[in-house]
C-alpha positions as CSV (number, residue, x, y, z in Angstrom):
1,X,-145.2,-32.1,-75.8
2,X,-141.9,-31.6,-77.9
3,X,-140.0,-34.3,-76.0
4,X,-142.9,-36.9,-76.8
5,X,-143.1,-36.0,-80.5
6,X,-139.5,-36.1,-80.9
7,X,-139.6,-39.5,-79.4
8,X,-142.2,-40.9,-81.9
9,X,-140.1,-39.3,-84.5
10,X,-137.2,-41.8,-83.2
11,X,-139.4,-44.6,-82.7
12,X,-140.8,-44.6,-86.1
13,X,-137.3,-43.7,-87.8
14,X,-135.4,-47.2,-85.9
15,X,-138.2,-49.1,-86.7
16,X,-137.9,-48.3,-90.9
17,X,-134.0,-48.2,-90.6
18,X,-134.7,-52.1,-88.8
19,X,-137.3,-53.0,-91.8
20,X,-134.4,-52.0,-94.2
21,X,-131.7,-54.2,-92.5
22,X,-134.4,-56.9,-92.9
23,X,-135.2,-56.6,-96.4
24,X,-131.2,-55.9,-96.8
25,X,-130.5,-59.2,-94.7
26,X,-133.0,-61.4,-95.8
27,X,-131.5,-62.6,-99.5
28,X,-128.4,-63.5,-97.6
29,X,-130.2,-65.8,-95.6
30,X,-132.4,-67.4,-98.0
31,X,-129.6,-68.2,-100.3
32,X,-127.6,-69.5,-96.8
33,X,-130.4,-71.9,-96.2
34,X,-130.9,-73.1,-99.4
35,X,-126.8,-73.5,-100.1
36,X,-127.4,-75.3,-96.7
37,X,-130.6,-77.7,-97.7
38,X,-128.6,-78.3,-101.3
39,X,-125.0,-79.1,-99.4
40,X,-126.8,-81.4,-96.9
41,X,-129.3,-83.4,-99.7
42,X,-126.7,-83.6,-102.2
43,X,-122.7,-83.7,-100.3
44,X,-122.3,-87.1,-98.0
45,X,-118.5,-87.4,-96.7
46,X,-118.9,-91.0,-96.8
47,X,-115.4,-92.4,-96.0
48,X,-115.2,-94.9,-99.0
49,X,-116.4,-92.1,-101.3
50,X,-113.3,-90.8,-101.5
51,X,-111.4,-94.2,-102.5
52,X,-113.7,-95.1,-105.0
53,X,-114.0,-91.9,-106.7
54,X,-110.2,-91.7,-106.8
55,X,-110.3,-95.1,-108.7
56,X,-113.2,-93.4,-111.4
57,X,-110.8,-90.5,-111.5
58,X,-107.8,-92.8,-112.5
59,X,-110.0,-94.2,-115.2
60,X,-111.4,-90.7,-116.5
61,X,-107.6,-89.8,-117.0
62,X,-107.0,-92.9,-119.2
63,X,-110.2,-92.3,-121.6
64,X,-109.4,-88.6,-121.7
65,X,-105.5,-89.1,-122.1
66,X,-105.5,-92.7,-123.9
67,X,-108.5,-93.9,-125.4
68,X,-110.1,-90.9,-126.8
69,X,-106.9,-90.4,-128.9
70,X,-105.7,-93.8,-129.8
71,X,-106.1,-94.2,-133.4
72,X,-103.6,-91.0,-133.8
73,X,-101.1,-93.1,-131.7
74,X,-101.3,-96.5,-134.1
75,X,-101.5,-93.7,-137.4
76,X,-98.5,-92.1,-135.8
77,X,-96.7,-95.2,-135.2
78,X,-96.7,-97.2,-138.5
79,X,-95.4,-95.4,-141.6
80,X,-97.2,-96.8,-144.3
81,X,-101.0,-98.6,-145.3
82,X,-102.2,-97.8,-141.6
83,X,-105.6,-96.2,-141.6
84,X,-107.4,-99.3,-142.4
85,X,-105.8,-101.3,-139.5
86,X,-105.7,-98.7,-137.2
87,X,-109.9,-98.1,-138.1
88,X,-110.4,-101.6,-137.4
89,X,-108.2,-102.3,-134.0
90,X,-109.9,-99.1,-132.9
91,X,-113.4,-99.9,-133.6
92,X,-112.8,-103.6,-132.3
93,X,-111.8,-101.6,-128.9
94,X,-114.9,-99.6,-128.7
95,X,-117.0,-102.1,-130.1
96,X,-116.3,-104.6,-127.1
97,X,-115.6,-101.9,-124.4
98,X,-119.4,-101.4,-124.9
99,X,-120.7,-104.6,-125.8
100,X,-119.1,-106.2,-122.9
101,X,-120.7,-103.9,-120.2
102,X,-123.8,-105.8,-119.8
103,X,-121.3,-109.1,-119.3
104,X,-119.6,-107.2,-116.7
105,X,-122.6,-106.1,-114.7
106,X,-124.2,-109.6,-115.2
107,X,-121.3,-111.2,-113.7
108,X,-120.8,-108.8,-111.1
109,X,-124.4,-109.7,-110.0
110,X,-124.5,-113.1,-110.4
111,X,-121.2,-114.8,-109.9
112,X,-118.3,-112.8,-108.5
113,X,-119.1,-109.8,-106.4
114,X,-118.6,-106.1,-108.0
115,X,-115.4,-105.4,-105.8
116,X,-113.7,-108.5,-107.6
117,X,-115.0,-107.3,-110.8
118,X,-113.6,-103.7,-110.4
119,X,-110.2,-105.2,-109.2
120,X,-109.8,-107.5,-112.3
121,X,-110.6,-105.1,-114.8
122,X,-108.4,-102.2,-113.2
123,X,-105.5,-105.0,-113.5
124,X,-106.5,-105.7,-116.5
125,X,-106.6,-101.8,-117.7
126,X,-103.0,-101.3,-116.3
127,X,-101.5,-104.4,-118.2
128,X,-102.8,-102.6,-121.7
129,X,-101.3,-99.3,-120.8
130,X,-98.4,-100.8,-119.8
131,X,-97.8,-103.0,-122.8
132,X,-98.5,-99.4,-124.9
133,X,-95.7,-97.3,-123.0
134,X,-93.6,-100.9,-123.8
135,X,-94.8,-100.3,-128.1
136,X,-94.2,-96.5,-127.7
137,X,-90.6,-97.3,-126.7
138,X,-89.9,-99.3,-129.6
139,X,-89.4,-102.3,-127.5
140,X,-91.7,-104.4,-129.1
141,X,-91.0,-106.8,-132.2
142,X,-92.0,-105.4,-135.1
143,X,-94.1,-108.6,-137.0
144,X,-95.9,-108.9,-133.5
145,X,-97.0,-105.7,-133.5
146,X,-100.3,-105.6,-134.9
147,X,-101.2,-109.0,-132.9
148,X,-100.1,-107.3,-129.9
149,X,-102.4,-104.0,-130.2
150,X,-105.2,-106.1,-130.6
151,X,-104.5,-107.7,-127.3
152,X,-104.2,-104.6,-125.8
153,X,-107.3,-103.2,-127.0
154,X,-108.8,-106.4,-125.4
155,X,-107.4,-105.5,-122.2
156,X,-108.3,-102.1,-122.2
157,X,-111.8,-102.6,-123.1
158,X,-111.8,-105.4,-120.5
159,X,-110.9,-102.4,-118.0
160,X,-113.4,-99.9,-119.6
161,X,-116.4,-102.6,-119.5
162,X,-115.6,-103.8,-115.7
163,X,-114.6,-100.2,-114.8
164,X,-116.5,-97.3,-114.7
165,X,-120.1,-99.0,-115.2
166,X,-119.6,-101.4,-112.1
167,X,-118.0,-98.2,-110.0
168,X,-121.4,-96.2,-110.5
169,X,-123.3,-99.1,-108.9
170,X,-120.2,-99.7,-106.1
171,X,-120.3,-96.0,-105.3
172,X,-124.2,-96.0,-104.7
173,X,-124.4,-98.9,-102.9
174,X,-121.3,-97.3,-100.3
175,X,-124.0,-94.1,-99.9
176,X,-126.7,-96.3,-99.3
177,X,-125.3,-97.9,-97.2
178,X,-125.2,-94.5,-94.9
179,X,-128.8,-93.5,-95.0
180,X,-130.3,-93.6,-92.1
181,X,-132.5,-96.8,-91.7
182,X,-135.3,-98.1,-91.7
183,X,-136.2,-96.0,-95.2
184,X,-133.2,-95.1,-98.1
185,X,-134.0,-92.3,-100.0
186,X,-132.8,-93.6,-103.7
187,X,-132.9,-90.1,-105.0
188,X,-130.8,-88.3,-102.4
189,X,-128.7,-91.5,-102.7
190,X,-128.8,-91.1,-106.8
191,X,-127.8,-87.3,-106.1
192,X,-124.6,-87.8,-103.5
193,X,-123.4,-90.3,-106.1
194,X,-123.5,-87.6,-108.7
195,X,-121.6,-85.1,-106.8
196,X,-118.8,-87.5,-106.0
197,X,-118.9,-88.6,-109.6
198,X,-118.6,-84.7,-110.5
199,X,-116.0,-84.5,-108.7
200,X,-113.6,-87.8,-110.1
201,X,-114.4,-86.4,-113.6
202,X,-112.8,-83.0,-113.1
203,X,-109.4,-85.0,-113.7
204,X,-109.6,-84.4,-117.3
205,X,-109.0,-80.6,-116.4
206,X,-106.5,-81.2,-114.6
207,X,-104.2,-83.6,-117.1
208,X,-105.3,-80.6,-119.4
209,X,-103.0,-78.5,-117.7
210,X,-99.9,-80.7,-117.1
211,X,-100.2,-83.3,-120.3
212,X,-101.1,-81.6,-123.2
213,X,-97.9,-81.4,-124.7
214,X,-96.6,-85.0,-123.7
215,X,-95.0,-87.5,-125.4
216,X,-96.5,-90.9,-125.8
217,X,-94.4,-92.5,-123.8
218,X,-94.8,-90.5,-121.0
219,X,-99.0,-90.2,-121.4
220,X,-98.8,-93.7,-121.1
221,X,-96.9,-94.3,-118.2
222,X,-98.4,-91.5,-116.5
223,X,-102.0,-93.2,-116.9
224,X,-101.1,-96.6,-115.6
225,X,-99.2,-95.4,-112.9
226,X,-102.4,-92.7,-112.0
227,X,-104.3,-96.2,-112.2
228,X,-102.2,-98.3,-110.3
229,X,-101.9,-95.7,-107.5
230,X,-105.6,-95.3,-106.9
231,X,-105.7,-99.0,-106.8
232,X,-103.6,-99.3,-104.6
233,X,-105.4,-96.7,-102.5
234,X,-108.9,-98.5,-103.6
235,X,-107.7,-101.9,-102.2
236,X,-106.2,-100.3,-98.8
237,X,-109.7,-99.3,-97.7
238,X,-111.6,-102.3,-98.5
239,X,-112.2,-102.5,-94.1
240,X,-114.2,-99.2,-95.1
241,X,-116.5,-100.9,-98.1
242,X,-119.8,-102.2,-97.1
243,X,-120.2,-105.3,-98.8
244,X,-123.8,-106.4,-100.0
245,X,-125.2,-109.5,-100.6
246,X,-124.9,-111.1,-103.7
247,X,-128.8,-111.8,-104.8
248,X,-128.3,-113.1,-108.9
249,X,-129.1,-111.0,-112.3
250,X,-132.7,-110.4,-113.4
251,X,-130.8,-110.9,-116.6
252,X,-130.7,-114.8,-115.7
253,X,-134.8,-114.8,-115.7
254,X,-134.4,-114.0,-119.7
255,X,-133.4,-117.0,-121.0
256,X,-135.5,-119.4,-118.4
257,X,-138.4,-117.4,-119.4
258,X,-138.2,-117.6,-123.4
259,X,-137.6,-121.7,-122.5
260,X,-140.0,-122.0,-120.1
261,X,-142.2,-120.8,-122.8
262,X,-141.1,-122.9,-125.4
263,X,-141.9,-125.6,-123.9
264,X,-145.1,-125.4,-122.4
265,X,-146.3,-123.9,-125.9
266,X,-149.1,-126.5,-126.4
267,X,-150.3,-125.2,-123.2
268,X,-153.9,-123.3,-123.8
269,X,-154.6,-119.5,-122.4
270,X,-156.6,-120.0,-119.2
271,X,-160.3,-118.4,-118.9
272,X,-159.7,-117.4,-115.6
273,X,-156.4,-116.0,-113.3
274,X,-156.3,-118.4,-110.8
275,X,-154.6,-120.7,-113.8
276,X,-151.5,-117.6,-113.5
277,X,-148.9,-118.4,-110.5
278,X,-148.8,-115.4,-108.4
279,X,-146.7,-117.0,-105.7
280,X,-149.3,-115.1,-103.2
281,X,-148.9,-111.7,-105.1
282,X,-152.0,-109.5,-105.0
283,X,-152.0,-108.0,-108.6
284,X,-154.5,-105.5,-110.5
285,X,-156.3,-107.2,-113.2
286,X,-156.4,-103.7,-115.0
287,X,-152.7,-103.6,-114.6
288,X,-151.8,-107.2,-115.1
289,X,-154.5,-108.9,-117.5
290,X,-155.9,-108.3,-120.5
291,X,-159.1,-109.8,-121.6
292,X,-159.6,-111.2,-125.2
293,X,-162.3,-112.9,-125.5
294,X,-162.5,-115.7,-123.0
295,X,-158.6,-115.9,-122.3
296,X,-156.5,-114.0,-120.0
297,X,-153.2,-112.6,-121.4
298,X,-150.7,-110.6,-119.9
299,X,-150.0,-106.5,-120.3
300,X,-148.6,-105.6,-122.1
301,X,-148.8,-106.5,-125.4
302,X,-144.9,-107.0,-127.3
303,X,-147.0,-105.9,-131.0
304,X,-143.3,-107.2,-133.0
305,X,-143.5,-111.2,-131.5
306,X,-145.9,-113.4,-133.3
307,X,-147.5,-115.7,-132.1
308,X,-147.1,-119.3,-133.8
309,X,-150.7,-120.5,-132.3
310,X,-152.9,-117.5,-132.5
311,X,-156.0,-117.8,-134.0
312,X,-157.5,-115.0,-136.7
313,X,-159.5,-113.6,-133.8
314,X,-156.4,-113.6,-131.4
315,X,-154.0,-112.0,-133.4
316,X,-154.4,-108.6,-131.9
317,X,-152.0,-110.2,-128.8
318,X,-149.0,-111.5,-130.6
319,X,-146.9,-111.3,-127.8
320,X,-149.1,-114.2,-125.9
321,X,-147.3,-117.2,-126.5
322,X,-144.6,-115.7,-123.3
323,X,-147.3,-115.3,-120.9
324,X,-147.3,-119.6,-120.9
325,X,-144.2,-119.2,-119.0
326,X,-146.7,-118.1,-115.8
327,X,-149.3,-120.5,-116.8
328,X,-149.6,-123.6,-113.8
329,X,-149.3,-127.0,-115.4
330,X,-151.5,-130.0,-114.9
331,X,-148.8,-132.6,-113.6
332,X,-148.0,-134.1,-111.0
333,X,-145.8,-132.0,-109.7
334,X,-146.2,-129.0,-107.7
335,X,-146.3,-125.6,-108.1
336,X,-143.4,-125.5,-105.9
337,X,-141.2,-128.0,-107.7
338,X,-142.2,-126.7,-111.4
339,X,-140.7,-123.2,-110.4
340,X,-137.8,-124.7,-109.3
341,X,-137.2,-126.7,-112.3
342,X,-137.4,-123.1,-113.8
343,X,-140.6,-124.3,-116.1
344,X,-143.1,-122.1,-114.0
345,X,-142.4,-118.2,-113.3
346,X,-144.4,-115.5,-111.5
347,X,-146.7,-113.0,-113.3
348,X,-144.3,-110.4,-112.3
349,X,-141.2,-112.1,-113.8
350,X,-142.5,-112.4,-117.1
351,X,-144.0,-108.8,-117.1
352,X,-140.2,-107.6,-116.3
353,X,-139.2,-110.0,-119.1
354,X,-142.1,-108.4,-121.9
355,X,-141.5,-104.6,-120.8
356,X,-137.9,-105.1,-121.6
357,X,-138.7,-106.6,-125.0
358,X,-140.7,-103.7,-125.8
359,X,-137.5,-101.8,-125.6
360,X,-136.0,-103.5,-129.0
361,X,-137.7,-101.5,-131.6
362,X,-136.2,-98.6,-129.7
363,X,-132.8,-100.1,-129.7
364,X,-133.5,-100.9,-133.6
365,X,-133.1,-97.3,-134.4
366,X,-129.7,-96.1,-131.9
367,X,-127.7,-98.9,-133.9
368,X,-127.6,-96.3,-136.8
369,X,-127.1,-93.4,-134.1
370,X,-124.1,-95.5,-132.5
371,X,-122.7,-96.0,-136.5
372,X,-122.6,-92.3,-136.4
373,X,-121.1,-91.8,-132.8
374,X,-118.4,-94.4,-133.9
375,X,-117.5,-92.8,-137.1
376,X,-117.0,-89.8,-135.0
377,X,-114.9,-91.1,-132.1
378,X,-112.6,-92.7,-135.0
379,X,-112.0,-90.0,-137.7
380,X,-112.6,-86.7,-136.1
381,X,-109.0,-86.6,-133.5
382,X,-107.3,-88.0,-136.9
383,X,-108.4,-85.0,-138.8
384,X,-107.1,-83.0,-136.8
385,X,-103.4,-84.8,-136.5
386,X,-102.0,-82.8,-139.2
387,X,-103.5,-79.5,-139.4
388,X,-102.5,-76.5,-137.7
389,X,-102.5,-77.2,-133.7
390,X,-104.0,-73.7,-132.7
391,X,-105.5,-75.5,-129.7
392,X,-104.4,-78.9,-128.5
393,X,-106.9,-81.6,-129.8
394,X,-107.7,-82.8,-125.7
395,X,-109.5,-79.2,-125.2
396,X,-111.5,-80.2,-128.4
397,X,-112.8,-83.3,-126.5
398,X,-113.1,-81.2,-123.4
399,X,-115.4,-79.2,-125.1
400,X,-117.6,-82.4,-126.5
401,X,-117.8,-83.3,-122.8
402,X,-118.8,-80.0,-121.6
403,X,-121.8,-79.6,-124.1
404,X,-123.1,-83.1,-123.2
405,X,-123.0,-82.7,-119.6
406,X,-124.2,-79.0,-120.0
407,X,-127.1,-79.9,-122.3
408,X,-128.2,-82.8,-120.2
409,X,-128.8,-80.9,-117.9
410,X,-130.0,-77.8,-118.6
411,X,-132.7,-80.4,-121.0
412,X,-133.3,-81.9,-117.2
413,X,-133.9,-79.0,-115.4
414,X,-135.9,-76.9,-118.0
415,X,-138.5,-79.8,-119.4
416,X,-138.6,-82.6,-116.2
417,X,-140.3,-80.6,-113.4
418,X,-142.6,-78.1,-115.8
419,X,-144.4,-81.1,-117.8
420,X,-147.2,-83.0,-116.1
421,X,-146.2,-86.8,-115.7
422,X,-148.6,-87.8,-118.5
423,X,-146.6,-86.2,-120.7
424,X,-143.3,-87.4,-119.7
425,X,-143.3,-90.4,-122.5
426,X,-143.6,-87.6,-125.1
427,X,-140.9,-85.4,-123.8
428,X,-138.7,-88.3,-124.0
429,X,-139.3,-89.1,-127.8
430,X,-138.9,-86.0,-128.1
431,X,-135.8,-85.4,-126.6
432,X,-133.9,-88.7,-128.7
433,X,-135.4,-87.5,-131.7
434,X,-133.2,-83.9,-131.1
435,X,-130.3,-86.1,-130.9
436,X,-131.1,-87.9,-134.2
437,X,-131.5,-84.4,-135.7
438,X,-128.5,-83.0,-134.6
439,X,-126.4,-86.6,-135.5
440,X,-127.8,-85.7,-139.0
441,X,-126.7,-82.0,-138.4
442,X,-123.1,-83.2,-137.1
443,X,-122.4,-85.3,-140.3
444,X,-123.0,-82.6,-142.6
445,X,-120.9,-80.2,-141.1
446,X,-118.2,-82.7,-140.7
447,X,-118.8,-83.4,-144.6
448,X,-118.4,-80.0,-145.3
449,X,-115.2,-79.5,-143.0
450,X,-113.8,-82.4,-145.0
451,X,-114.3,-81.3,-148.6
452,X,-112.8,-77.5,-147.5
453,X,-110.2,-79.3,-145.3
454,X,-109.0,-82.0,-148.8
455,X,-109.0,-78.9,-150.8
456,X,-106.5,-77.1,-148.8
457,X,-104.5,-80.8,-149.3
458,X,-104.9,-80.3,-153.2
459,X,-104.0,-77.0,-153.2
460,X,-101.0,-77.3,-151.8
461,X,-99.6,-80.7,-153.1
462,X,-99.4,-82.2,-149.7
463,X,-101.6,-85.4,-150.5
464,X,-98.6,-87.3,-150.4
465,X,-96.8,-85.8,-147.6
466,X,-99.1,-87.0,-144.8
467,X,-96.5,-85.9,-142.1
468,X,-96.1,-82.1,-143.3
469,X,-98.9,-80.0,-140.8
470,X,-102.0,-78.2,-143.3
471,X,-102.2,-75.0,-143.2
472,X,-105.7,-74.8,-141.5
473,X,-107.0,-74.8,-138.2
474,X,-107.5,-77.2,-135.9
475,X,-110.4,-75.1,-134.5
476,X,-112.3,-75.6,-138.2
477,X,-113.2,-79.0,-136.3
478,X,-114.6,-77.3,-133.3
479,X,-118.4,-77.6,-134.7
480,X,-118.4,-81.1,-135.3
481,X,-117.0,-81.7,-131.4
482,X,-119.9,-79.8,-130.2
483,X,-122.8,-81.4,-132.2
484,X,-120.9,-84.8,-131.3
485,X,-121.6,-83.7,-127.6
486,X,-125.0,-82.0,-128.2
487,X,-126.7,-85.1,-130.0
488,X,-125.1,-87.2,-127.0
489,X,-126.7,-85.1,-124.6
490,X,-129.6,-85.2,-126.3
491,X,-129.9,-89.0,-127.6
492,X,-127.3,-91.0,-125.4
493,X,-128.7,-89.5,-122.1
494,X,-132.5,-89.5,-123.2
495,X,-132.3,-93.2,-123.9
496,X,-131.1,-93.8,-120.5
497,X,-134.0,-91.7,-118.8
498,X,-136.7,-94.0,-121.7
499,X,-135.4,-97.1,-120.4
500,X,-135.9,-96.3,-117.1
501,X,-139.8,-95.3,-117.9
502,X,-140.5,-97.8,-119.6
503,X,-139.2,-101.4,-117.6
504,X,-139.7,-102.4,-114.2
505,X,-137.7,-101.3,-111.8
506,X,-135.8,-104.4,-110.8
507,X,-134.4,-103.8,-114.9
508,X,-133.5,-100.2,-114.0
509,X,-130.0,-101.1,-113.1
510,X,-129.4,-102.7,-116.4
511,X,-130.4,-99.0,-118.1
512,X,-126.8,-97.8,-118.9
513,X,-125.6,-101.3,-120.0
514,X,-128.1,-102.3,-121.9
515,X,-128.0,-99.0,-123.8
516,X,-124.2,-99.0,-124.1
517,X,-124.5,-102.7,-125.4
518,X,-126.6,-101.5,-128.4
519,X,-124.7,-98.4,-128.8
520,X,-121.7,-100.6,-129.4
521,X,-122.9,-102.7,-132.4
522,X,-122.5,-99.4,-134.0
523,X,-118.5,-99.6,-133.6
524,X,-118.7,-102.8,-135.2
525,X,-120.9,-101.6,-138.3
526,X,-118.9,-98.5,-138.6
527,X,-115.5,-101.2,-139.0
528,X,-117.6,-103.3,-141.0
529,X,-119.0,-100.2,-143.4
530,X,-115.1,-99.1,-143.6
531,X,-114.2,-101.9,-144.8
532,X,-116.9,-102.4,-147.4
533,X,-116.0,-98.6,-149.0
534,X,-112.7,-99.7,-148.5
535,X,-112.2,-97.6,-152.1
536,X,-112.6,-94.1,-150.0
537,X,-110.4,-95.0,-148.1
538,X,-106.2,-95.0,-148.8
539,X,-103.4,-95.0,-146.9
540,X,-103.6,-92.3,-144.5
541,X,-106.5,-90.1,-144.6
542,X,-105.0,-87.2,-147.1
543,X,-105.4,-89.7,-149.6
544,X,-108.3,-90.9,-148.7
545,X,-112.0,-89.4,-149.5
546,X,-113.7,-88.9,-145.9
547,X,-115.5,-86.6,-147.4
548,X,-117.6,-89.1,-149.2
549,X,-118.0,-91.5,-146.0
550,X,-119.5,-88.6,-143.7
551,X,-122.0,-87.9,-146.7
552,X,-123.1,-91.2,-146.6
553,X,-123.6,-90.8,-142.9
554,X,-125.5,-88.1,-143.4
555,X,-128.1,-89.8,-146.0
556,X,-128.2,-92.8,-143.4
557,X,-129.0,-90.5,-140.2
558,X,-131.4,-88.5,-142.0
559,X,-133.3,-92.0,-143.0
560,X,-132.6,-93.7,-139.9
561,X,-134.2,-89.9,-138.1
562,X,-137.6,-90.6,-139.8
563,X,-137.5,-94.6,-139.4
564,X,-137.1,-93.4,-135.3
565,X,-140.3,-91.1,-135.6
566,X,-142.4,-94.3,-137.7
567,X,-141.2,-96.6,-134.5
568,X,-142.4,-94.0,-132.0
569,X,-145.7,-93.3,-133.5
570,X,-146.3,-97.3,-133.8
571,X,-144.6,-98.8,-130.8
572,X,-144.2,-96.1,-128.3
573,X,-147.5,-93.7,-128.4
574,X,-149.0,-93.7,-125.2
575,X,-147.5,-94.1,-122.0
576,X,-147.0,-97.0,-120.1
């Protein structure tokens, strides 16, 4: 009887000391699994990958290293009556380096393929760094000198436009091209492209460590020769690229469209849908028509456009007059031949072209937004030229990059999955408006880091002395760098995710460039308000009163803050 009790005893004891290992071993292997299902969904070793994102990494180095810093470059190189021109040549660099995306992607689609694109403007990017490591050397004629910044702000917006927005959509299409067939999961796609561009943006780190105390010269030598390496590199493994067919911009559609319906204006709305060319489409009439009255319109309604026909009763759909663009005409040619004359679209073609317009009293309110990122981009590195250099001014910008990528998504993570699709419109108003908060936010702290910063000037008699280093801080600017990167987060990255709610999906490629298109006529009203307080401003910026100028950021943010909330409320209040 002992025996077999002390053997149940046994029993029982292994088989708790084997639930124990389990419990013990069982985190481990969850956490293996899921590092497993994350490394699998999100990491493809793509062989172009690394080519590409070598290129992107080439380019990161010359915004981090070049661009972000180069009105304290021009400031540092003329001696007198430079902040105005070095404002302005700057401006006019950011002002077309964002502008001239959406020219870049449309040619890239339509005309010459993206790998030509990317090639020209990478050559194009080297020739501006080079001709700067030739103006740091002193090797350049001094009356030409002026003229010949401007040309190298050209080029090296030219290499900024064709660049990195072009390599986004190069990079995809390479880890497309490796999903298994017959179906492409775009979001695992979208995903493998953002680990491979996670990893190409790590270069700023790394410059960090070796560049920070460079010279000019060598800053600029060092970037174009980074660049013309991994272009080299890029152009080696073009046997590796898959190259996709060239099928023309969406963008082209625009213009046919608006002329299209011009001239078939006198045209009237048909009764019933048979009138609309589908080109065989089967459509919704919830989704596609709307009824007023006896005539068939199109959804959805663009409230801003008027119509220059409607009647008193018809006003409510303003927007009508484009849907004439769809409507068959009575001629004697065929349907056929009147769409190839590009006088007859497809209900679906001008419904891409209407839910884009509805995207412009949006875009009315970031032009103020991109005034204030400008402002910020221009003044805030010259700030800190002259004060005290307790941390080198590229960790500053490291630290504007880290809060908008951290914020981004952190925002993603917390609010995307935990509120019910419905909802989603909301959460995105919600999300810009943050950023037009904390743009009002980031003025006022700059304004306030100015006035403390100029009396430190006064105080010790070193308004006239603009190469002699203030005795403050460099980290005093540290605030202002992490609003700048919070309100990007916030409103940059949020217009980008609206965009993409609220077009069609064949539009959803143009989401970055459009955006950054608008963004960019705020460089060119921040050059254009400069120059119009041209009083506040002197010499170099001791003597000037940027104090003044941030204030009257801050009135304009807080005005253009409640104008975005008015636009919401009227334009954008229930979801599409």
């Amino acid at each position: 009887m002992q025996p077999r009790i002390m053997g149940d005893t046994f029993l029982n004891l292994r088989h708790r000391v084997d639930s124990n290992f389990y419990l013990f071993c069982f985190p481990f292997s969850e956490i293996r699994r899921r590092v497993c299902a994350w490394m699998g969904y999100n990491i493809c070793f793509c062989k172009a990958a690394p080519f590409v994102s070598g290129l992107v990494c080439s380019h990161n180095f010359a915004e981090y290293m070049v661009v972000s810093v180069l009105i304290t470059y021009f400031t540092d190189t003329w001696k007198e009556d430079n902040l105005l021109k070095a404002v302005a040549i700057v401006n006019v660099q950011e002002g077309l380096s964002t502008t001239m995306v959406i020219v870049m992607t449309y040619i890239s689609d339509a005309h010459i393929s993206r790998l030509k694109v990317i090639v020209c403007s990478t050559a194009a990017y080297i020739t501006g760094l080079v001709l700067l490591y030739l103006s740091a050397l002193k090797l350049i004629i001094r009356s030409t000198e002026v003229g010949l910044f401007y040309m190298i702000v050209v080029l090296i917006a030219v290499g900024k436009a064709g660049g990195q927005p072009i390599l986004k959509r190069y990079l995809a299409d390479q880890l497309r091209n490796h999903e298994p067939d017959p179906e492409t999961n775009e979001d695992r796609v979208e995903a493998r492209r953002k680990f491979w561009w996670f990893i190409a943006c790590l270069s700023p780190y790394i410059s960090l460590l070796i560049f920070h105390a460079a010279s000019w010269p060598i800053i600029f030598i060092s970037s174009a020769i980074l660049m013309g390496a991994a272009g080299l590199l890029f152009l080696c493994a073009i046997p590796l690229y898959h190259h996709s067919e060239q099928t023309g911009s969406d963008l082209t559609n625009v213009f046919f469209v608006f002329k299209a319906a011009i001239l078939k204006r006198h045209l009237d709305y048909p009764s019933t849908r048979d009138k609309f060319h589908t080109n065989d489409e089967v459509l919704n009439p919830h989704q596609f028509f709307k009824q007023n009255g006896h005539e068939l319109y199109l959804a959805p309604q663009v409230k801003f456009i008027s119509s220059s026909n409607s009647t008193k009763h018809h006003k409510s759909n303003s927007s009508g007059w484009l849907d004439k663009a769809a409507i068959k005409e009575a001629s004697s040619l065929s349907v056929k031949h009147q769409a190839s004359d590009r006088r007859l679209f497809t209900v679906k073609q001008v419904k891409e072209i209407k839910f884009l317009l509805t995207m412009v009293p949006m875009w009315s309110t970031i032009i103020m937004f991109g005034l204030v990122r400008s402002a910020a981009n221009t003044f805030y590195t010259e700030q800190g030229n002259d004060m005290e250099e307790t941390v080198s001014i590229y960790i500053l910008l490291l630290v504007r990059y880290i809060c908008r990528g951290t914020i981004s998504y952190l925002y993603n993570r917390s609010f995307s999955k935990k509120i019910p699709k419905e909802q989603q419109n909301l959460r995105q108003i919600l999300r810009i408006w943050i950023g037009m908060m904390l743009s009002v936010l980031c003025c006022s702290v700059a304004w306030g880091i100015e006035v403390h910063r100029l009396k430190i000037v006064n105080k010790h008699g070193l308004v006239d002395k603009p190469k002699d280093t203030i005795p403050m801080s460099n980290c005093w600017l540290a605030p202002q760098f992490i609003l700048l990167g919070l309100m990007e987060g916030f409103a940059i990255d949020g217009l980008d995710e609206f965009f993409s709610y609220h077009v069609s999906e064949s539009m959803e490629g143009y989401v970055s460039a459009i955006n950054d298109c608008v963004i960019g006529i705020g460089s060119f009203v921040n050059g254009f308000c400069v120059y119009t307080f041209r009083g506040w401003f002197a010499e170099t910026i001791n003597r000037s009163r940027l104090d003044r100028y941030y204030h009257m950021l801050a009135v304009v943010s807080f005005i253009n803050m409640f104008y975005y909330w008015c636009i919401s409320a009227t334009f954008y209040r229930k979801a599409r």
